[in-house]
Backbone atoms as SQL, in Angstrom:
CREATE TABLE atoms (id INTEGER PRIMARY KEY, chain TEXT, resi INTEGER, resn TEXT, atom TEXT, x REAL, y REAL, z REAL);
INSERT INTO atoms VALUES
  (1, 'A', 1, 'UNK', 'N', 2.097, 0.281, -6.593),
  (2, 'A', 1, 'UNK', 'CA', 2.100, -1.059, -6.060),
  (3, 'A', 1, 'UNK', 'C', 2.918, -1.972, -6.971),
  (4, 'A', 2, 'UNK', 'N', 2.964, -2.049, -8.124),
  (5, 'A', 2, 'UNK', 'CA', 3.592, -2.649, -8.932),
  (6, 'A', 2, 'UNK', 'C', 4.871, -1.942, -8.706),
  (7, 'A', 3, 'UNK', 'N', 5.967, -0.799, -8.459),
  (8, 'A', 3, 'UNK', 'CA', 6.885, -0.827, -8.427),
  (9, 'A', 3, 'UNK', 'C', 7.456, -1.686, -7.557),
  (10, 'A', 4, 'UNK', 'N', 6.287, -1.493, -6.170),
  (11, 'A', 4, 'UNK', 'CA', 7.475, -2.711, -4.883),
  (12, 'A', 4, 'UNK', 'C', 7.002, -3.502, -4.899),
  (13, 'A', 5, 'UNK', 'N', 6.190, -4.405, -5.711),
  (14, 'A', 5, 'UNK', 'CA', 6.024, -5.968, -5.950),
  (15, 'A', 5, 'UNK', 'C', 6.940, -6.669, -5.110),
  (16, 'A', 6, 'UNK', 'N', 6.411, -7.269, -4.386),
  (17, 'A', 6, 'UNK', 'CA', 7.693, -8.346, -4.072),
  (18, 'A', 6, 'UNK', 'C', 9.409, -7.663, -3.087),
  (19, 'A', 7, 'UNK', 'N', 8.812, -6.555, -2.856),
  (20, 'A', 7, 'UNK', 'CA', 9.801, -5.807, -1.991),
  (21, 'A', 7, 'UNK', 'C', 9.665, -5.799, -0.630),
  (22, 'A', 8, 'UNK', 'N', 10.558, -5.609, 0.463),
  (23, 'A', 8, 'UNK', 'CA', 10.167, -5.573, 1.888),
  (24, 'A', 8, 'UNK', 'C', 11.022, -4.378, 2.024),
  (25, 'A', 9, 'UNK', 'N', 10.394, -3.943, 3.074),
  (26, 'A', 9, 'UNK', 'CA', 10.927, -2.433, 3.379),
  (27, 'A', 9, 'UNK', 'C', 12.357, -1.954, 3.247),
  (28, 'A', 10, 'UNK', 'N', 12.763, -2.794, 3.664),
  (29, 'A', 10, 'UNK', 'CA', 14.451, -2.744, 3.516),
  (30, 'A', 10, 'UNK', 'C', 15.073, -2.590, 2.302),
  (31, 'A', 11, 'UNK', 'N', 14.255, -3.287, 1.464),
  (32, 'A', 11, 'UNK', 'CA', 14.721, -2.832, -0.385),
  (33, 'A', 11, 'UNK', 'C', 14.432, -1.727, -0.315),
  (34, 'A', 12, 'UNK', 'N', 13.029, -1.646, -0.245),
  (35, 'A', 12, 'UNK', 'CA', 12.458, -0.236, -1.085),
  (36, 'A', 12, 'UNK', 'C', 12.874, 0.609, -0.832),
  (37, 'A', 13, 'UNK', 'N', 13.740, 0.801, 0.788),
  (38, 'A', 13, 'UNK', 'CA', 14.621, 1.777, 1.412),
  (39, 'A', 13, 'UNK', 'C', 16.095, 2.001, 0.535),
  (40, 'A', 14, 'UNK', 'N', 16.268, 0.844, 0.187),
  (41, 'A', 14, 'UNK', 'CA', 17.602, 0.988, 0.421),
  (42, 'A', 14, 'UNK', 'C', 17.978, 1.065, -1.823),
  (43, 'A', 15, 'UNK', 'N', 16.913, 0.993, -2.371),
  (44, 'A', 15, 'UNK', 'CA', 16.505, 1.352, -3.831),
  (45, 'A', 15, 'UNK', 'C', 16.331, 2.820, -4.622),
  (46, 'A', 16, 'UNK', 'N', 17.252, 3.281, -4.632),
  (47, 'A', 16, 'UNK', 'CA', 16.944, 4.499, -4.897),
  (48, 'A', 16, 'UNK', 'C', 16.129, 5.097, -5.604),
  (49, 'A', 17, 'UNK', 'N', 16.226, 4.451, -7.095),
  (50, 'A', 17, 'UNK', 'CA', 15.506, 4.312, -8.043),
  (51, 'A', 17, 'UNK', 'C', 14.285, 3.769, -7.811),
  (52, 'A', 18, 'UNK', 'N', 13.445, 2.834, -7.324),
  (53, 'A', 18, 'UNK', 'CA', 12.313, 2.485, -7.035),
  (54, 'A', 18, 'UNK', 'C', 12.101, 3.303, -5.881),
  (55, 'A', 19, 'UNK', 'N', 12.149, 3.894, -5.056),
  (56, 'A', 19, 'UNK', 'CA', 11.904, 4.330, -4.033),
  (57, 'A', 19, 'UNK', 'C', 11.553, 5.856, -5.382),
  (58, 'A', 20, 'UNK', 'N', 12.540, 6.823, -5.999),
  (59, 'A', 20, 'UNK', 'CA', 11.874, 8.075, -6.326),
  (60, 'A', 20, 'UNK', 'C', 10.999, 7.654, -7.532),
  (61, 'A', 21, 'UNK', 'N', 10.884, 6.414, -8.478),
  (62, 'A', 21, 'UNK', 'CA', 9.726, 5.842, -8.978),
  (63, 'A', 21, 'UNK', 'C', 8.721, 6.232, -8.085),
  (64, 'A', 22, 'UNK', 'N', 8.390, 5.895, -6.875),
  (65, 'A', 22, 'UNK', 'CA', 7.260, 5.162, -6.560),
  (66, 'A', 22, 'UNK', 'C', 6.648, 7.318, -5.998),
  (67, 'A', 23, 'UNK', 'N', 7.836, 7.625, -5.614),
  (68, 'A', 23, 'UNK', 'CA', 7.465, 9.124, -5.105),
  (69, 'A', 23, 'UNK', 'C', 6.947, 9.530, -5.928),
  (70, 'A', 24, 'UNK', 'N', 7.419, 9.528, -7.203),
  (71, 'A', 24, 'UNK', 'CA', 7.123, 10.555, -8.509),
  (72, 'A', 24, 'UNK', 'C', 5.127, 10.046, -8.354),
  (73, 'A', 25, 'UNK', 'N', 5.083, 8.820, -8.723),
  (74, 'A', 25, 'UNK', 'CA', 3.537, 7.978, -8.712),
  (75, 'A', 25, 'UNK', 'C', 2.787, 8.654, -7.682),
  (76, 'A', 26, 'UNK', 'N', 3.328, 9.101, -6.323),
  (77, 'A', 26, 'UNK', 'CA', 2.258, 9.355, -5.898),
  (78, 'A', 26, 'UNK', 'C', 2.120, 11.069, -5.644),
  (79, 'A', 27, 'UNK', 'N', 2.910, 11.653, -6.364),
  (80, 'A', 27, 'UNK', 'CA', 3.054, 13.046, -6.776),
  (81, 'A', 27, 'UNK', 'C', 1.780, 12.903, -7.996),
  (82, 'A', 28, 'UNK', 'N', 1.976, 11.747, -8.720),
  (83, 'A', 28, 'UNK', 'CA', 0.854, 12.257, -10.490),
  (84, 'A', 28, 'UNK', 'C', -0.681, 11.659, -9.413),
  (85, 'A', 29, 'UNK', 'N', -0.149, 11.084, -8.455),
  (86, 'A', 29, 'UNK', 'CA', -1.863, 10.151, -7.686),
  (87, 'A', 29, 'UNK', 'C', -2.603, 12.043, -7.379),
  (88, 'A', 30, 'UNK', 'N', -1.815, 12.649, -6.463),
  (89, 'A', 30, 'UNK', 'CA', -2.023, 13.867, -5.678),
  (90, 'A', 30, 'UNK', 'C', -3.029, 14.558, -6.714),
  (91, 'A', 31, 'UNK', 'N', -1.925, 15.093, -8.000),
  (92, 'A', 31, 'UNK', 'CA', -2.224, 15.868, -8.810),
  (93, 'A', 31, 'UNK', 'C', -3.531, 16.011, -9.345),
  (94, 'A', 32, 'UNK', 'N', -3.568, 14.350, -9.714),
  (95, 'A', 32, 'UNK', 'CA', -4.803, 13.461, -10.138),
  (96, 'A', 32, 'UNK', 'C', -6.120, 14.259, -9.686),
  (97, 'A', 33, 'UNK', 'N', -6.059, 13.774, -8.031),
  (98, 'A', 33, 'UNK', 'CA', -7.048, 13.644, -7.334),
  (99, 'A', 33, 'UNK', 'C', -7.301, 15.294, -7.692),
  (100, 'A', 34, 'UNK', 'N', -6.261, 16.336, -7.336),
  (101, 'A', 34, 'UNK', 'CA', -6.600, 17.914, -7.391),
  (102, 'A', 34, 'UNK', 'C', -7.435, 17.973, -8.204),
  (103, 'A', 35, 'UNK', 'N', -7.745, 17.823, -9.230),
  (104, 'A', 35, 'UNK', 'CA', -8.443, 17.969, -10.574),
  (105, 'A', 35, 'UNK', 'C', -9.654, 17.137, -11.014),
  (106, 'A', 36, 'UNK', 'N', -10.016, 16.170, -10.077),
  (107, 'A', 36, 'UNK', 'CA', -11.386, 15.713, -9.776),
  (108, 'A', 36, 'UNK', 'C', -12.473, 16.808, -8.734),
  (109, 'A', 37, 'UNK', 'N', -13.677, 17.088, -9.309),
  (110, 'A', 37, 'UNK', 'CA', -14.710, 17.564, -8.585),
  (111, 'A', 37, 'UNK', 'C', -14.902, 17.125, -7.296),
  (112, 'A', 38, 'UNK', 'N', -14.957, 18.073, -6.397),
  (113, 'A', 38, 'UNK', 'CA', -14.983, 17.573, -4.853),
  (114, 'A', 38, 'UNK', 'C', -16.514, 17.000, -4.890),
  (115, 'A', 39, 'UNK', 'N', -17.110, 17.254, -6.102),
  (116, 'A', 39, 'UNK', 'CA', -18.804, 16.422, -5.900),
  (117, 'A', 39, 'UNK', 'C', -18.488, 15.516, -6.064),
  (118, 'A', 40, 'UNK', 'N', -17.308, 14.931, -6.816),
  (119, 'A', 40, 'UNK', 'CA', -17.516, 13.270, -7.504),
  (120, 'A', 40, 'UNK', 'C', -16.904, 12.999, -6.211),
  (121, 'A', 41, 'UNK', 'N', -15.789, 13.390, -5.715),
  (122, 'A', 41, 'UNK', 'CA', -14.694, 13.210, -4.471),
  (123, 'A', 41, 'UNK', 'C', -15.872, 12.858, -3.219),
  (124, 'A', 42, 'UNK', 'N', -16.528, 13.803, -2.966),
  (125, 'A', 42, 'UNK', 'CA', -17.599, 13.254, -1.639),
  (126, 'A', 42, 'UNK', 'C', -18.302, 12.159, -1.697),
  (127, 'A', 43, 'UNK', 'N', -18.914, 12.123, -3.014),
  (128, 'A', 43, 'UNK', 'CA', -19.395, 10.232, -3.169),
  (129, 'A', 43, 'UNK', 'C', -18.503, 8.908, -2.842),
  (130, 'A', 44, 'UNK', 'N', -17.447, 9.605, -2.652),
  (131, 'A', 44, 'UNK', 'CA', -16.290, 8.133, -2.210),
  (132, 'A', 44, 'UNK', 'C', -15.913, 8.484, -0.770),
  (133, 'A', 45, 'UNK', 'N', -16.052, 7.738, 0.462),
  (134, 'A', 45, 'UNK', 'CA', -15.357, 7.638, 1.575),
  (135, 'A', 45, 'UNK', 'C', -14.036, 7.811, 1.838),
  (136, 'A', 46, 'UNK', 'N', -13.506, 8.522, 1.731),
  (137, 'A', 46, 'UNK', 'CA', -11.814, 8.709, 1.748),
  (138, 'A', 46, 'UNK', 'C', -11.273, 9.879, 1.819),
  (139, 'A', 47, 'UNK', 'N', -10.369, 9.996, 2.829),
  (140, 'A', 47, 'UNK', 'CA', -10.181, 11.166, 3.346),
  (141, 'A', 47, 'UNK', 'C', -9.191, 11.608, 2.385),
  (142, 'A', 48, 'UNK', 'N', -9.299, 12.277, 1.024),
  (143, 'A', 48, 'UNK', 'CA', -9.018, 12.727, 0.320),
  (144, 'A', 48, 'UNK', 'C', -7.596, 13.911, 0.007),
  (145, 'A', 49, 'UNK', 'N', -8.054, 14.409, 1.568),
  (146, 'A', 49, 'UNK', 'CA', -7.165, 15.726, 2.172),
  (147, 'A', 49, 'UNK', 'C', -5.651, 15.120, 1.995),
  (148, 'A', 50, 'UNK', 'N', -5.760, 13.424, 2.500),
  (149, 'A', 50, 'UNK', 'CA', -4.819, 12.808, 2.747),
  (150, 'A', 50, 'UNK', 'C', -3.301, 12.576, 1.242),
  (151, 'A', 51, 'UNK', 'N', -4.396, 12.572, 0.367),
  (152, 'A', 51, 'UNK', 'CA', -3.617, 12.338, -0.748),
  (153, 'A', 51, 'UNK', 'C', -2.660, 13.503, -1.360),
  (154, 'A', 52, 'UNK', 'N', -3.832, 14.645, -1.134),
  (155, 'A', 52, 'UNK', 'CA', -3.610, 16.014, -1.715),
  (156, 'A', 52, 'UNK', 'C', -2.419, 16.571, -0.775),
  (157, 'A', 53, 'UNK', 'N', -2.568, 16.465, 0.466),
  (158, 'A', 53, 'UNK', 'CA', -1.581, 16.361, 1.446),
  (159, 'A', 53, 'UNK', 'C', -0.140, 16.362, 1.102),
  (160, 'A', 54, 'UNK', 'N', -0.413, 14.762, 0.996),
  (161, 'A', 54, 'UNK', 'CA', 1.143, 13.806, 0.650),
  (162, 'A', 54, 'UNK', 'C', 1.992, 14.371, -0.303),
  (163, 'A', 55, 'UNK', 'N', 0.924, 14.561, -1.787),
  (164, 'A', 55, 'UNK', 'CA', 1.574, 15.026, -2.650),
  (165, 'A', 55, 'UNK', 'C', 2.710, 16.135, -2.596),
  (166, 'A', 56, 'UNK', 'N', 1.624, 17.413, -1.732),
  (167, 'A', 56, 'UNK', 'CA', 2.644, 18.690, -1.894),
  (168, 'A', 56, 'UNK', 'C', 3.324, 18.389, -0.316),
  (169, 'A', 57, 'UNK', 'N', 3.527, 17.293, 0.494),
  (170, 'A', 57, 'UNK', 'CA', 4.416, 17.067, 1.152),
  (171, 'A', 57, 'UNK', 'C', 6.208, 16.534, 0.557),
  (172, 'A', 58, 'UNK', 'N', 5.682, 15.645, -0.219),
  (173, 'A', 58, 'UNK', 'CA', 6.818, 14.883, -1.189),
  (174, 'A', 58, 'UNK', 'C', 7.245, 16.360, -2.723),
  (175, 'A', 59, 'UNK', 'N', 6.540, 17.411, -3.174),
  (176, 'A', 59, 'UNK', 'CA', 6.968, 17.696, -3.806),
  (177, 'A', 59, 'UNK', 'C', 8.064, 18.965, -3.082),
  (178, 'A', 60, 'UNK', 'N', 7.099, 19.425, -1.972),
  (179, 'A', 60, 'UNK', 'CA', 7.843, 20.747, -1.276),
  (180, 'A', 60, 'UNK', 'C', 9.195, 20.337, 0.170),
  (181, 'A', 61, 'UNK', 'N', 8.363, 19.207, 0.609),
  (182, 'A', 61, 'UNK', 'CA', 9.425, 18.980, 1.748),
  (183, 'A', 61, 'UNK', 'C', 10.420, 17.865, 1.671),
  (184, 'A', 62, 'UNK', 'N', 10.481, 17.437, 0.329),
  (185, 'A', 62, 'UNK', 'CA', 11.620, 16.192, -0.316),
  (186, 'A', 62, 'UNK', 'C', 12.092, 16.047, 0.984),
  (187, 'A', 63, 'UNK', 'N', 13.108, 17.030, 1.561),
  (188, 'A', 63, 'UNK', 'CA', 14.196, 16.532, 2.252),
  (189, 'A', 63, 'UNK', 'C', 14.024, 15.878, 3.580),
  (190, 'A', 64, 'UNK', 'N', 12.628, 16.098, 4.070),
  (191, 'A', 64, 'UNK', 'CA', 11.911, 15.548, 5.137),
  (192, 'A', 64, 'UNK', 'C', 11.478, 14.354, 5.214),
  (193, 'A', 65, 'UNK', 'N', 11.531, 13.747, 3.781),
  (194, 'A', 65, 'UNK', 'CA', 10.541, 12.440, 3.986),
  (195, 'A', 65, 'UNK', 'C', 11.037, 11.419, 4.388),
  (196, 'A', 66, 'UNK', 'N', 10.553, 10.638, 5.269),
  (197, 'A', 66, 'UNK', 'CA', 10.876, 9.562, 5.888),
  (198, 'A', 66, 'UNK', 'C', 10.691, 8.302, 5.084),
  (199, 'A', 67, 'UNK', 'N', 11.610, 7.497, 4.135),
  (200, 'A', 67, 'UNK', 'CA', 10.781, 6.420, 3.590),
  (201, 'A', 67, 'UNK', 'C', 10.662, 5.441, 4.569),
  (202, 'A', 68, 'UNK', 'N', 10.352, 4.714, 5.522),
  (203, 'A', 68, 'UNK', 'CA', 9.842, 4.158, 6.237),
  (204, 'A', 68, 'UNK', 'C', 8.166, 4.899, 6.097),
  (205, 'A', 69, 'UNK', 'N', 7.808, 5.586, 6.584),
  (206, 'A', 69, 'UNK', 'CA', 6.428, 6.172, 6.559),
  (207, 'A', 69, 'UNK', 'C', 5.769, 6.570, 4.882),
  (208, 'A', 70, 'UNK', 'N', 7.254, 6.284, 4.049),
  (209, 'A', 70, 'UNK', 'CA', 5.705, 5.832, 2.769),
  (210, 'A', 70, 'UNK', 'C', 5.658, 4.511, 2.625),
  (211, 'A', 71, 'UNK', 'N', 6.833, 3.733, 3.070),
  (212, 'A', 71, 'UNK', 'CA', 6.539, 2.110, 2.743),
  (213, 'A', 71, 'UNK', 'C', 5.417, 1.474, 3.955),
  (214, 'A', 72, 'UNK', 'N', 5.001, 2.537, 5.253),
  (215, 'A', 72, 'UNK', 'CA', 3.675, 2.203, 5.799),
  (216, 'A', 72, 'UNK', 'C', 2.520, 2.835, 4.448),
  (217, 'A', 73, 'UNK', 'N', 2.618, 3.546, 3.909),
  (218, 'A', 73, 'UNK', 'CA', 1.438, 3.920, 3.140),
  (219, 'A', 73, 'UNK', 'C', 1.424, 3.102, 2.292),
  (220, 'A', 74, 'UNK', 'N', 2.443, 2.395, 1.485),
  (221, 'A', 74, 'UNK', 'CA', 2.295, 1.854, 0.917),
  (222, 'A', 74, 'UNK', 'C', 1.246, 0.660, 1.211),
  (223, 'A', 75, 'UNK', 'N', 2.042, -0.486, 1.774),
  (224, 'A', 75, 'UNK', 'CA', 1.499, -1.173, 2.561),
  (225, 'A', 75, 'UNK', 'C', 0.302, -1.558, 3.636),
  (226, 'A', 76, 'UNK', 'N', -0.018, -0.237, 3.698),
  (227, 'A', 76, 'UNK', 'CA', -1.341, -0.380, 4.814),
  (228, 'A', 76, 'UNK', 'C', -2.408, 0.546, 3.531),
  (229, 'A', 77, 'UNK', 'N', -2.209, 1.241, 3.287),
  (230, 'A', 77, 'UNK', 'CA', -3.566, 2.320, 2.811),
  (231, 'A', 77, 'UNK', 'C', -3.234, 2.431, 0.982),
  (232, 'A', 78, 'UNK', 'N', -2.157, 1.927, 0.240),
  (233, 'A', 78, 'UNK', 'CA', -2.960, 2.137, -0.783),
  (234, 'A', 78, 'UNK', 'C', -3.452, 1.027, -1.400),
  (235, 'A', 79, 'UNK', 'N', -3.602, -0.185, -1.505),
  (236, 'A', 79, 'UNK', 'CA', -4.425, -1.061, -1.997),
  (237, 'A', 79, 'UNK', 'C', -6.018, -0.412, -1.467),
  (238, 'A', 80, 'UNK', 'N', -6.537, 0.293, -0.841),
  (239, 'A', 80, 'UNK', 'CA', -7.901, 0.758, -0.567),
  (240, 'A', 80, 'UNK', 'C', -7.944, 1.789, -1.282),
  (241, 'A', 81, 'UNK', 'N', -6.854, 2.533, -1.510),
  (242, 'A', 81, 'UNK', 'CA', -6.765, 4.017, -2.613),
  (243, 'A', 81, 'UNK', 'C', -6.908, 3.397, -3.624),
  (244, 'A', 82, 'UNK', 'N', -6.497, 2.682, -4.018),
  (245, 'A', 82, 'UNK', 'CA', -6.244, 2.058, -5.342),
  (246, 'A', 82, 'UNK', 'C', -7.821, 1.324, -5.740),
  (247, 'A', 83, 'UNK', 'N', -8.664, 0.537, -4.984),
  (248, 'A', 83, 'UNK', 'CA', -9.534, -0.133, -5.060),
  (249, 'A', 83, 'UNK', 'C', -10.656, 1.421, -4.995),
  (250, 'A', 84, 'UNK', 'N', -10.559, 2.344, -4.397),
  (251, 'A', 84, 'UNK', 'CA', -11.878, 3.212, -4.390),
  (252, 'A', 84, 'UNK', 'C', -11.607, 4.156, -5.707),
  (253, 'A', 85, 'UNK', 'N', -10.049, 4.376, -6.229),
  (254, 'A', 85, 'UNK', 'CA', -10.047, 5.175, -7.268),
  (255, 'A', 85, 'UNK', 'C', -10.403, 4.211, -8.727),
  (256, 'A', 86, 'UNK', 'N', -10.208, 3.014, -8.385),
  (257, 'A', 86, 'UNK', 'CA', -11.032, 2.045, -10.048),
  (258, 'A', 86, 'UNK', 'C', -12.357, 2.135, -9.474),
  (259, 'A', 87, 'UNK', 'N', -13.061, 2.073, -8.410),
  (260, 'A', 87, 'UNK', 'CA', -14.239, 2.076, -8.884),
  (261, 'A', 87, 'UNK', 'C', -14.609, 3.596, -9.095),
  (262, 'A', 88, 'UNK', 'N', -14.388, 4.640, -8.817),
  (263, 'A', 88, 'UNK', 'CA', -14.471, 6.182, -8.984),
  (264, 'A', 88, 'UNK', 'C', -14.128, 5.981, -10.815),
  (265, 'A', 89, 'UNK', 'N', -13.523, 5.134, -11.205),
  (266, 'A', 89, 'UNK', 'CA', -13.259, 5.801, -12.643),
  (267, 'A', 89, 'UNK', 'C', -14.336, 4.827, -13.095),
  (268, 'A', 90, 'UNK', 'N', -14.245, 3.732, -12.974),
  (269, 'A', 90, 'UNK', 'CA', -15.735, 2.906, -13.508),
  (270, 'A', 90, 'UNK', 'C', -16.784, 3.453, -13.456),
  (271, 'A', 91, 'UNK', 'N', -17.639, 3.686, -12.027),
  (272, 'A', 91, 'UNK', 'CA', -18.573, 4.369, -12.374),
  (273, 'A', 91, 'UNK', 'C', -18.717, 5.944, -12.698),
  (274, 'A', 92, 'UNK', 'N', -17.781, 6.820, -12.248),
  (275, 'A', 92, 'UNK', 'CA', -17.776, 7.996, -12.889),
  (276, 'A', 92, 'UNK', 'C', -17.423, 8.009, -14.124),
  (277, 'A', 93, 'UNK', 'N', -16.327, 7.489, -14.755),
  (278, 'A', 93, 'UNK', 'CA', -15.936, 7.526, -16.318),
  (279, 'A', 93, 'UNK', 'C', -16.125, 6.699, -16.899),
  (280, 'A', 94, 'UNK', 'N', -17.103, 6.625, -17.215),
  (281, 'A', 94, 'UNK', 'CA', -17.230, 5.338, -17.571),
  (282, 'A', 94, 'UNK', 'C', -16.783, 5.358, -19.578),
  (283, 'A', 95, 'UNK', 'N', -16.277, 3.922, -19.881),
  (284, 'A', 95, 'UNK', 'CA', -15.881, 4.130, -21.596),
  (285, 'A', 95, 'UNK', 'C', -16.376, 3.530, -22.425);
């Protein structure tokens, strides 16, 4: 979210560099999630599949990806990823 601050689709499209920024981010989000317990994972509402998904979509099918359809993910669904994975680390990890 902080890479397209202040971006409208048309940048982030047309940005090369922020655009494979923001891919790489949600390649380490994917990874992330792989390596959390599907026990801690079921206590949070979120279709999870979705992330794990994306990831090995963007790492295996690069040449397929549509950026229009991550600047909808962006924009519509991860400020709620983002808001359920701080509270997943608050109350699960807590420091």
């Amino acid at each position: 979210m902080r890479f397209t601050k202040g971006l409208e689709k048309e940048s982030f499209e047309k940005h090369e560099l922020v655009h494979q920024a923001v891919l790489m981010q949600f390649i380490v989000i994917g990874e992330a999630i792989n390596h959390v317990d599907d026990e801690i994972l079921n206590r949070y509402a979120y279709p999870w599949y979705k992330v794990k998904s994306f990831r090995n979509f963007i790492a295996h099918e690069c040449f397929n990806l549509k950026l229009s359809a991550v600047w909808e993910i962006i924009s519509q669904e991860l400020g709620v990823l983002s808001q359920i994975i701080d509270e997943m680390i608050t109350t699960e990890f807590p420091q």
